[in-house]
Every structure is written in C-alpha cells, then in structure tokens.
C-alpha positions in Angstrom: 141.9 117.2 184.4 140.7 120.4 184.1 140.2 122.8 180.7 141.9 125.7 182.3 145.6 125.4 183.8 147.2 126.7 186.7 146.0 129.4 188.7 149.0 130.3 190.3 149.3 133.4 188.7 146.2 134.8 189.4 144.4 134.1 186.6 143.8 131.1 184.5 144.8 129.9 180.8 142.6 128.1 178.5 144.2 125.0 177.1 144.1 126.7 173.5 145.8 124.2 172.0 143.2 121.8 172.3 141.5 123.3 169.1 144.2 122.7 166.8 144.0 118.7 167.8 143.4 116.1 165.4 139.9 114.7 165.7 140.4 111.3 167.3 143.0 112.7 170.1 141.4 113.4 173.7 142.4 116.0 175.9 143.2 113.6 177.9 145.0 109.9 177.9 142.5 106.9 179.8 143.4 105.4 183.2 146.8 103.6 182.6 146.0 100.0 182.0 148.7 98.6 183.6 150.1 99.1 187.5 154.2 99.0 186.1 156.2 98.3 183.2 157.1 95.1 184.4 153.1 94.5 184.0 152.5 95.9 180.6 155.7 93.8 179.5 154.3 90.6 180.4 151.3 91.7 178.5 152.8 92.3 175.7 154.9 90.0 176.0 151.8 87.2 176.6 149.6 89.5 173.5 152.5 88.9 171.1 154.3 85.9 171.6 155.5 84.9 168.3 156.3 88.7 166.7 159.5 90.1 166.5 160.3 92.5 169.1 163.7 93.5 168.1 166.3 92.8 165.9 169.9 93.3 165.4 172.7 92.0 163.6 170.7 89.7 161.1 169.1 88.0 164.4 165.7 88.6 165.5 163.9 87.8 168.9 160.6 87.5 169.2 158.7 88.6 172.3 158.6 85.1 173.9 162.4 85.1 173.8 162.8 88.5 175.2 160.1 87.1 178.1 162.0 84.2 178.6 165.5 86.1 179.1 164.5 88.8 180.8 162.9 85.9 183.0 166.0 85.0 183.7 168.0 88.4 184.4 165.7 89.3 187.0 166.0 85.7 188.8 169.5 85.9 188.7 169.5 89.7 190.0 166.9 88.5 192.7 169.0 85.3 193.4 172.4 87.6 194.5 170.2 89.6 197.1 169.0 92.7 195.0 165.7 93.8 196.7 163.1 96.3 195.7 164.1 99.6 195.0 168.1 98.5 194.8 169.5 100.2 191.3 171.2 98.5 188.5 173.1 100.1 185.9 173.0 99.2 182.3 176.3 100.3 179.9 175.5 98.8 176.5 174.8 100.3 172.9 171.5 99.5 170.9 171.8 95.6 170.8 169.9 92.8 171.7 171.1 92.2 176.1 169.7 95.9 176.4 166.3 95.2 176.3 166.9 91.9 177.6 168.6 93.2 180.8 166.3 96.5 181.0 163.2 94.3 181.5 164.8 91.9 183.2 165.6 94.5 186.1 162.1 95.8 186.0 160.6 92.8 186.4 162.8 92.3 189.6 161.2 95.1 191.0 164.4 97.0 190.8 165.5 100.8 189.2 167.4 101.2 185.7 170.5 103.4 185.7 171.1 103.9 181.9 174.7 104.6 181.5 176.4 106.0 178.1 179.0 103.5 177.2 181.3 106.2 176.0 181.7 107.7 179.2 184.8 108.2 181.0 186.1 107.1 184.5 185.6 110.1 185.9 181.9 110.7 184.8 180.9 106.7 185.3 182.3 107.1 188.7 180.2 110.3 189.7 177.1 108.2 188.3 177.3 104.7 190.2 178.1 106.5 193.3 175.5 108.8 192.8 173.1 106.9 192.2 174.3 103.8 194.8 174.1 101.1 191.9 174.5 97.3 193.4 175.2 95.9 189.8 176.3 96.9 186.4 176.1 95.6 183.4 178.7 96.3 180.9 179.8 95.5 177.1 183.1 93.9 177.4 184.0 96.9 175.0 183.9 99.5 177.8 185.0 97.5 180.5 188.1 98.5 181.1 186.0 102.1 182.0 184.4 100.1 185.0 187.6 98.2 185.8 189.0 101.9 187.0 186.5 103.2 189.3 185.1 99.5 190.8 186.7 99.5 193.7 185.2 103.2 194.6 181.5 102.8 193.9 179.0 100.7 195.8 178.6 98.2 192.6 179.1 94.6 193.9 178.0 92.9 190.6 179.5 92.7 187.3 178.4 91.1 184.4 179.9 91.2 180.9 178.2 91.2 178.0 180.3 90.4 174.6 178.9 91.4 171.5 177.9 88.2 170.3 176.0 86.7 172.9 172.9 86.6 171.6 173.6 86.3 167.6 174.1 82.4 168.0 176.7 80.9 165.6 177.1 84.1 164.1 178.4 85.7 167.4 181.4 83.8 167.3 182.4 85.2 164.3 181.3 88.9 165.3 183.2 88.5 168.5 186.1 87.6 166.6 185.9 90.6 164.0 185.1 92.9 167.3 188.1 91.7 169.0 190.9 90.9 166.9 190.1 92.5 163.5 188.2 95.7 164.3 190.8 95.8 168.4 187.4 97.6 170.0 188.2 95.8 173.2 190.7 97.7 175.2 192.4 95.1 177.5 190.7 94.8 181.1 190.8 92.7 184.1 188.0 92.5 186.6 188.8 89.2 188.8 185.1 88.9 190.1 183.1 89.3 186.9 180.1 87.4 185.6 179.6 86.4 182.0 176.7 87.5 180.4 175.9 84.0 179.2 176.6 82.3 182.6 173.9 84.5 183.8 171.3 83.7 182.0 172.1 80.1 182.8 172.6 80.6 186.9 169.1 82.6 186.1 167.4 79.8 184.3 167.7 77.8 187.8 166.3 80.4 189.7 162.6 81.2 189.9 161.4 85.1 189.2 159.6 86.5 192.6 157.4 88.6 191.7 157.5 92.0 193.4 154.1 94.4 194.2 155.6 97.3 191.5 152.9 100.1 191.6 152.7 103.4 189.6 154.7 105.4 191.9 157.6 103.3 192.1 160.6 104.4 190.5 161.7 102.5 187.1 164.7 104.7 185.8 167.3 107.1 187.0 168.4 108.5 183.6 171.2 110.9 184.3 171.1 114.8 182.8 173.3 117.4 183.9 172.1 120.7 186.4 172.8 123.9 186.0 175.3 123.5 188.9 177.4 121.1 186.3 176.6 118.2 188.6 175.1 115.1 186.9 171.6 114.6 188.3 169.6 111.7 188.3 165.7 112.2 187.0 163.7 110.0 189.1 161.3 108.3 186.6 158.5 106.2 187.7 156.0 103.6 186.2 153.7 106.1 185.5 155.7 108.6 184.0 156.8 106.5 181.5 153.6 104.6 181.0 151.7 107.4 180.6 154.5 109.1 178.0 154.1 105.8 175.9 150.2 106.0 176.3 150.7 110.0 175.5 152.7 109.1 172.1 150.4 106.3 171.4 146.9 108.5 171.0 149.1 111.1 169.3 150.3 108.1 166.6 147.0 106.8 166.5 145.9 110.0 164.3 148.2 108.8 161.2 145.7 105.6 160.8 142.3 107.8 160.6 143.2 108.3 156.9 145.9 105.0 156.3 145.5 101.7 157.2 147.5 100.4 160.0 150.0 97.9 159.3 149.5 94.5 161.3 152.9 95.5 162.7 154.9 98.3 163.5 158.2 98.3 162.3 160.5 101.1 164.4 164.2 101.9 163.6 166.3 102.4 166.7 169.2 104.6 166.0 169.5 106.8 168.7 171.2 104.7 171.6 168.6 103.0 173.9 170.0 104.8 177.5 169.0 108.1 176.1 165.3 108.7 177.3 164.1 109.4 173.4 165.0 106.0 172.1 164.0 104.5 175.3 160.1 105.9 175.3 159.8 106.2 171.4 161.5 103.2 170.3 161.4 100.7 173.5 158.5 101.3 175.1 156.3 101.8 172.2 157.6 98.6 170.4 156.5 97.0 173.5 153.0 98.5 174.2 151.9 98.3 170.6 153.5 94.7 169.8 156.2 96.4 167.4 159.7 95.5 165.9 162.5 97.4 166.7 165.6 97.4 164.3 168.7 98.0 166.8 171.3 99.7 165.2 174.5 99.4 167.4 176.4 102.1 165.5 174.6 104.7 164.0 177.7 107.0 163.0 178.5 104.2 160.1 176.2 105.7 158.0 177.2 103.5 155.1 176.4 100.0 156.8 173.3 101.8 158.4 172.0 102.9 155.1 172.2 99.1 154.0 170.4 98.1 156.9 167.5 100.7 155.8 167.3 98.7 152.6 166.6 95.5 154.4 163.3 96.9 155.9 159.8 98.0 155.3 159.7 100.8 158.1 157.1 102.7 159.5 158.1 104.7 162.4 161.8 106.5 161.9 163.1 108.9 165.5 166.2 110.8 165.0 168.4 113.4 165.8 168.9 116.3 163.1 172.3 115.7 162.9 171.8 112.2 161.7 169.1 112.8 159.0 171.6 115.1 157.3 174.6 112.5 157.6 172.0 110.2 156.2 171.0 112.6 153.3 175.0 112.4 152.3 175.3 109.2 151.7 175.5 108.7 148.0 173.0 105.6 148.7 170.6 107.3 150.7 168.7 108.7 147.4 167.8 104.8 146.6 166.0 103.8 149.6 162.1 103.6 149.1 160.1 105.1 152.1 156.9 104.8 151.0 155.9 102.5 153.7 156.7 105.3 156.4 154.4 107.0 158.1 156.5 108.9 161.0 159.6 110.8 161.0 160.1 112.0 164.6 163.1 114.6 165.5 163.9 115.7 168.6 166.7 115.8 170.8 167.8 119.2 169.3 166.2 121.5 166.7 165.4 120.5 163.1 167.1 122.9 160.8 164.7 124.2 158.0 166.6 123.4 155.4 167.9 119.5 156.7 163.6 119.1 156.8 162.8 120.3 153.7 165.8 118.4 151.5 164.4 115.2 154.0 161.1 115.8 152.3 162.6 116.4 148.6 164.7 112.8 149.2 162.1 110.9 150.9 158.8 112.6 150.2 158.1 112.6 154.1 157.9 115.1 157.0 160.6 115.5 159.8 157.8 116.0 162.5 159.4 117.9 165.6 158.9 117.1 168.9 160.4 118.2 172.0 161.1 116.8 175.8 163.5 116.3 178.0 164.5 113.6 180.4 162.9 115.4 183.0 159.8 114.8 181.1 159.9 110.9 179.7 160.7 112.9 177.4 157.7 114.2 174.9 156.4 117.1 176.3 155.0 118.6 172.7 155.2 117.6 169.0 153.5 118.7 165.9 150.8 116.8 164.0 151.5 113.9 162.5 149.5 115.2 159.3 151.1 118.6 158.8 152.8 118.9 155.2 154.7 122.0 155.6 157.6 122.2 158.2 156.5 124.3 161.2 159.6 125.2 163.5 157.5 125.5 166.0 158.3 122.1 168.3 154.7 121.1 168.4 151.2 121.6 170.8 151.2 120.3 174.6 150.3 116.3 174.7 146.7 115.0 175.7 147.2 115.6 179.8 149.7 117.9 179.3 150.0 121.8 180.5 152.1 124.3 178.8 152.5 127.5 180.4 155.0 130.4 179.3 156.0 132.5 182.5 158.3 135.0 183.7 161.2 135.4 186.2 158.1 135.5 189.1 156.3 132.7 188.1 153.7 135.0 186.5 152.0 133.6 183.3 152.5 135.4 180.4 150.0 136.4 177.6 149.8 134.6 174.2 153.0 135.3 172.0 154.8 137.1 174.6 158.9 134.7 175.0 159.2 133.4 178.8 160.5 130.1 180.5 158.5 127.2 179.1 156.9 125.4 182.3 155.1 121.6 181.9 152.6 120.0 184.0 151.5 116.7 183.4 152.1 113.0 184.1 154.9 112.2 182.6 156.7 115.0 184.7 159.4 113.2 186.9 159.3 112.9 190.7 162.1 114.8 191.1 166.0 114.8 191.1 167.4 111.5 192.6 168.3 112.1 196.5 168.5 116.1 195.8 165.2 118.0 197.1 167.1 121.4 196.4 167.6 120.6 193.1 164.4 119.3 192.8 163.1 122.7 194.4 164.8 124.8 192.1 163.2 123.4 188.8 159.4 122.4 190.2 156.7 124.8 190.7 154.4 124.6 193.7 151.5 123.9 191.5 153.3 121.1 189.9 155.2 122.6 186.7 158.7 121.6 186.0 160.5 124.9 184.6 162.3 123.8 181.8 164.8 126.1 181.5 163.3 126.8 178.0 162.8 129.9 176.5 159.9 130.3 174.3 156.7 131.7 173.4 153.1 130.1 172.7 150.9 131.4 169.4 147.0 131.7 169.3 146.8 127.7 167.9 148.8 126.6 170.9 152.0 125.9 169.3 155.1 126.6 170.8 158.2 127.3 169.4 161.5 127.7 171.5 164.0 131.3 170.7 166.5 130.6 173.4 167.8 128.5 176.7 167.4 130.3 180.1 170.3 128.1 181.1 174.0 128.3 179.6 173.1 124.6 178.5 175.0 124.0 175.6 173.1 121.5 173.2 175.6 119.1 171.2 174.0 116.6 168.9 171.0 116.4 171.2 173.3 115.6 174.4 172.9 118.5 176.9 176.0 119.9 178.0 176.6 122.0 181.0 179.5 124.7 180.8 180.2 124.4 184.5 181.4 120.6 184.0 183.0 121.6 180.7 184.6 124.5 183.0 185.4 122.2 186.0 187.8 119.6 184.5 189.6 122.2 181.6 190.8 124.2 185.8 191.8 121.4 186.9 194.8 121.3 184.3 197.5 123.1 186.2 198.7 125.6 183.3 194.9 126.8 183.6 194.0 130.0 185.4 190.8 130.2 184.6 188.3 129.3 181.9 185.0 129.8 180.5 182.7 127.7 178.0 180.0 128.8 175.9 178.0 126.9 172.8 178.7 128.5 169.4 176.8 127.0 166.4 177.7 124.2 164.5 176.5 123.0 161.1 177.0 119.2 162.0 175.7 118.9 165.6 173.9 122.3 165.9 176.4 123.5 168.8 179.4 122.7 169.6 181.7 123.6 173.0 184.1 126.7 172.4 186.0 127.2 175.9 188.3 130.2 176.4 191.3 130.5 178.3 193.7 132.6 180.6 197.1 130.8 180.9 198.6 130.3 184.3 201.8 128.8 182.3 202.6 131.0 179.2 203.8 127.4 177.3 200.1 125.7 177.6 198.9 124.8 174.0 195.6 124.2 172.6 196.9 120.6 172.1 197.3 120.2 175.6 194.1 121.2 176.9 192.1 118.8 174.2 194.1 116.1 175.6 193.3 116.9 179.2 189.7 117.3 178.3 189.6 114.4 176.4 190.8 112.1 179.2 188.3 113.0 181.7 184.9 114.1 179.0 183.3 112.0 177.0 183.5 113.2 173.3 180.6 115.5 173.0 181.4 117.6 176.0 184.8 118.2 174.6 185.6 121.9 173.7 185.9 122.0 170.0 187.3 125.3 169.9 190.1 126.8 172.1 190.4 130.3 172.6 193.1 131.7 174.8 192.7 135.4 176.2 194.3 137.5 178.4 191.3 137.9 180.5 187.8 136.9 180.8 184.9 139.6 181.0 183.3 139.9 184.3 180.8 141.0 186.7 181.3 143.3 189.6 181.4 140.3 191.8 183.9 138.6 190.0 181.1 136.6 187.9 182.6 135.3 185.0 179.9 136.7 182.3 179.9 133.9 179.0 177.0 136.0 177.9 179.8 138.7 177.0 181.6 136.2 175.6 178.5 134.7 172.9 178.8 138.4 171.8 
C-alpha cells in the first residue's frame, strides 16, 4: 500500500499517523495466511486442540470440541440441501451453540446472518426476508418471535436450541430454572422444528464436504440500519474479517514488547456475540490467537457477572461505556483484582471522561477507545495500548488503514479542520447486501466508505469524532435510525405525525425522545410506549414523549429534528 492516500481530491495526504505508531506495528498487516475463516478455524482449531476456547456457565469447551461440533452443524446444514452462498441466521445470546453453530455454517461454505434475540416480529421479519435466510437457529427463549413471522420468510429450517444443551448434567437443571422458575420461555409452537441436540446427532452421520471458500466470499451479513430507516445488510467477507482480526492482532502485539505474554489469552465476552465488536474482538481473536473466551449470557446482571469476574485471571476486557459504569456500581466491583489485565477496549459508543478515569482509580487500568462500525469489521482506529492518560480522541487509523476527513464534495480537508470521516482499507465491507444504491451512497470511487462521522484529524494522526452527519441516534452502542423510530410511532392511528431525535443520556449516552402532533386529542404518552414497544426492540424505544402542536419545518414540508435538538 502506498505512504500517501487518495488522490481524489487533487492532492495527496501523508499517512501522518504512522509516526505516532508503536515500534513493532507495520504500516501494513502481511498477506493473510489463511484463504477463509473456515480455514483459519481448522487451524486453530488443529494448533490448539486441548485449550479452552470458550466457556460459559461453569462448562468449558476446548477447541477439539468446538471442531468436533461445528463438524457436525455444517454436515447437517449440508445434508438438508444448503449450498454455497445460501444464508443462515443465528438468534442466540453469548453461550456455548453460538460459536458452535457460527463455525459450523462457515465451514459449510455458507453466510452468517447474526440476528439480536430481542428483536421483535416485525424487525426479524424484515431481516430473514431481506436477507433470504434458508435456516435459523433460535434459543427456544425467543422462539415464539420466529413462530410469528415463519410462514412469511423464505426460512425452511428450524432448529432450537435450549439453554442447557451443551452444559451436560448441569443443563437439566438450568433448563429447569430457565423454564419453570425464572418463566423466560414464552409458550411457542413450531410443528416442523429440529432440536438442537438431534442435530448434532443427524450431523454426526453425515460427512462435512468441504467447499472452495476464498477471500472474497461473503461470511456475514450483520444487519445495521441506513439513513433511509431500512435495515441493511453489510456484506462481510473472509477477508474483511480476517484482515480486521490480523489488524487487532499487530495492534495487541505492542502490549507484550514491555510484558510478557501469557501462554493463554483469556478474553471476557460481554457484549452479545451477533454484534460485530464482540464478534471480531472476542470471537475471532480467541480463535486466531488460541484464546479463552468467557461467554457471559447476560451481561445486564451485573451482580452474577461481577462474580463471574472473580472466577478468572483475565487479560483482554471489550465493553461498552455503559457497562463499565454499571460495573463500577456494584458494591463488589471495588474487590476484584485486575492486575492480570492488560487491555480494556471500549467502543461501541463514546467513553465518557469521567466513567475512564474512575475505571482507572478502581482498576488501575486504561479504557482504551476504539472505534468501527459494522461497515468496517468493525475497528477502523483505536488508541495505543500503552497510553496512560485518557485521550478522547478514538484512536490513529489501523496498519492498512486510510483515514481521510472530507467535505460535502469529496474534497480532503487540511489537518484539524471537522469533516465526514471516510475509511479505506481491507476490512471495509463489499457493500450493502442486494442494494447497489445504498451501497453507492456511502462508498467513494476511490474506495472510502463515508462514515457518516463527523470529525477532525490532529498533527499526530489521531482522530477524534464532534458530531454524526446522520440523525443516527446512538443508544448503548446500538445505532438507531429516527426514520424507523418515526415509521412505526405513524403507524398508531391517533398519530398525525412525529419526529425523533437523540437527547443525551447519563446511562446509555443517548436515548430516543420522539415528539408528537395528535390526530386524536385522547392519545396518551402511555399509549404510544405501548405501540412502540410491540413492534421495537427495547433500545429503539422512545424514552421520552413529547406532544406538540406542530413540528418545525422546512419550506418543502421537511420535517427539521435539527430545530427540534435546539
């Protein structure tokens, strides 16, 4: 790759930032050693037989056991006519089937939808059609979501995974406690299901084909919403992620020039494993550097999470803002000892000064900030991993990574000056699944994705974000688009119209506000939450209601939310 960056707008930018690297990172990552995922896996998987690749629950599986049933998933998938290229979505939290089922589709030579659990009919609809998933697989938890909207999506399979069925013994008991004790399993009834169990069986009698998987072959379609309010699929290949996890790798390797590398890598994985963070930083890089991945299944009880951190040496910690500070409340928190840890990674959303330096009081580490998007597999940028003051800045460009800051035309701006944050690099996606105007709107011709950022780049080659081009609203690290928000709140008929914005939040960073103008004079604030709550998951759901009498707008009739921000 070349020191200077595009040329497109008429002159060229030195890569700055590469000055302010840490000795032992490259400019650039090497040739990726593996063709796919499914190739590095198997590696890994062969490297590092008898470690422990993830746990969760008390029960650990090493990476011979996650070969073995992943083995099996992908027979099975192969065995009921999925071909290369045919998608497969995945609805579970962070425990131990995800991997399992994840690598078990890739080694079929077949695309990962990740699906969030906690979505409602209406969104998990939009998303299997969209993306013209054959199969689904589903915690029995959240299948009464799929048993509404089966019959109109192209999904043929459905298997059923119960909490317990990989804990052994102990699953019995869990899936008792989930069930009957704790009711988390709404009542549902899909006559044609497959148990997750059975399938790893059937699987075990069926022999894994391999498929030719190459570099430009897609591996995920991870779902993020468009400025139009329509979910999108980002089309990520082999490469994109490979070369993300290869990015993060050279990046991580500059903590062990000055401590010694521990013969494993132990990673906690809070943030759920179908977001694209926990996926790269967690999965992937448990994978390609033979690591250990504590699954936490649900990160919100901080109180049985914070006993889990007790349990465990670890070394490598990603998270959202929002849950270091929940963390940093629990009257237990101030006994765990984290002198084994050697990264702290937030992303997701911004990392409030004062949440990183009351982390660093606690812990006596660093909250180092990175930033991404799913667009970009996700780490675009992220700060050094020896810095001991907190920067706000998210960070300088990845080895192989471009940063440019341009304007409205596409013209690169000087050092300092705020514009729309463009990357380049591999990790960049191939485009929006099936939708080339889409794709059109957000990639350059020379190859930068426009981020929809607004930020500025200093004479080091950090960058630090001021605003959002788009009315993306930014809740707990989940984007959220105020046209969806906007769509379902009109479709309540005592709406006239509406508007959302993002107002700021002390507990998730933003949270939805949505005003409205009554069509009937008896709607309630009461009744629009309940509408909105039946068709958004929860962290789209306005938080605030505001009614008006009218809405400011533009002299077309443009409904202005920037009037409304104030």
């Amino acid at each position: 790759m070349s020191d200077l960056t595009s040329r497109a707008s008429g002159r060229a930018t030195e890569k700055i930032w590469l000055a302010s690297y840490p000795a032992s990172v490259p400019a650039d990552i090497p040739p990726l050693a593996h063709a796919s995922l499914g190739a590095m896996f198997e590696h890994s998987c062969n490297k590092f037989a008898d470690r422990l690749a993830f746990s969760s629950m008390g029960r650990g599986m090493t990476f011979r056991e996650l070969e073995a049933q992943s083995r099996k998933i992908g027979a099975w998938l192969q065995a009921k006519g999925l071909v290369k290229g045919d998608r497969v979505a995945v609805m579970t939290p962070n425990i131990l089937q995800n991997p399992v089922i994840v690598y078990g589709i890739l080694r079929a030579g077949l695309i990962v939808v990740n699906v969030n659990p906690l979505y409602t009919p209406r969104e998990l609809e939009h998303q299997l059609k969209d993306s013209g998933s054959k199969a689904i697989f589903v915690l029995e938890n959240f299948a009464h979501t799929v048993e509404q909207v089966l019959s109109r999506t192209p999904v043929k399979h459905v298997v059923v995974a119960t909490m317990g069925d990989m804990l052994g013994l102990k699953g019995h008991i869990v899936n008792f406690v989930v069930r009957k004790v704790k009711k988390l399993v709404p009542a549902w009834s899909i006559s044609s299901h497959h148990a997750f169990n059975k399938v790893l069986a059937e699987g075990a009698r069926h022999t894994l084909k391999p498929v030719a998987t190459g570099p430009s072959d897609v591996a995920f379609l991870q779902y993020t919403g468009g400025t139009t309010g329509v979910s999108k699929g980002a089309t990520l290949t082999h490469a994109n992620l490979l070369s993300n996890a290869a990015q993060i790798e050279v990046w991580l390797d500059a903590i062990f020039q000055n401590k010694k590398r521990p013969e494993v890598l132990t990673f906690i994985c809070a943030l759920p494993l179908y977001h694209i963070f926990a996926l790269t930083v967690n999965s992937l890089m448990g994978l390609a550097t033979g690591g250990h991945n504590i699954l936490i299944a649900n990160p919100r009880d901080i109180p049985a999470f914070v006993k889990e951190l007790s349990q465990h040496k670890a070394h490598v910690f990603p998270g959202l803002n929002t849950l270091f500070n929940a963390l940093m409340n629990n009257p237990d928190f101030k006994s765990l000892d984290f002198s084994s840890m050697l990264l702290v990674l937030g992303g997701g959303m911004a990392v409030q000064r004062p949440v990183a330096e009351r982390w660093r009081e606690m812990t006596g580490c660093g909250i180092t900030e990175g930033y991404g998007l799913s667009e970009t597999s996700p780490v675009a940028t992220v700060n050094r991993l020896d810095a001991t003051e907190f920067s706000g800045m998210i960070g300088l460009p990845l080895p192989s990574t471009d940063i440019e800051i341009r304007d409205e035309d596409g013209q690169t701006l000087p050092i300092g000056e705020v514009g729309e944050i463009c990357i380049r690099g591999p990790q960049v996606m191939a485009g929006y699944w099936e939708r080339p105007e889409e794709t059109a709107k957000v990639m350059t011709a020379d190859g930068f994705f426009r981020s929809g950022d607004m930020g500025y780049m200093d004479e080091r080659g950090y960058v630090k974000i001021v605003d959002r081009k788009k009315d993306m609203i930014l809740v707990s690290g989940f984007n959220v688009y105020p046209n969806e928000v906007e769509e379902v709140a009109a479709m309540h008929p005592g709406v006239l119209e509406c508007a959302a914005i993002g107002v700021p939040d002390a507990h998730s960073g933003e949270a939805v506000k949505l005003f409205v103008v009554k069509k009937d004079p008896n709607l309630t604030e009461a009744d629009v939450k309940a509408h909105c709550a039946e068709n958004l998951t929860n962290y789209k759901r306005p938080r605030f209601i505001e009614f008006r009498d009218s809405l400011p707008k533009s002299n077309v009739g443009k409904i202005l939310r920037k009037d409304l921000r104030g």
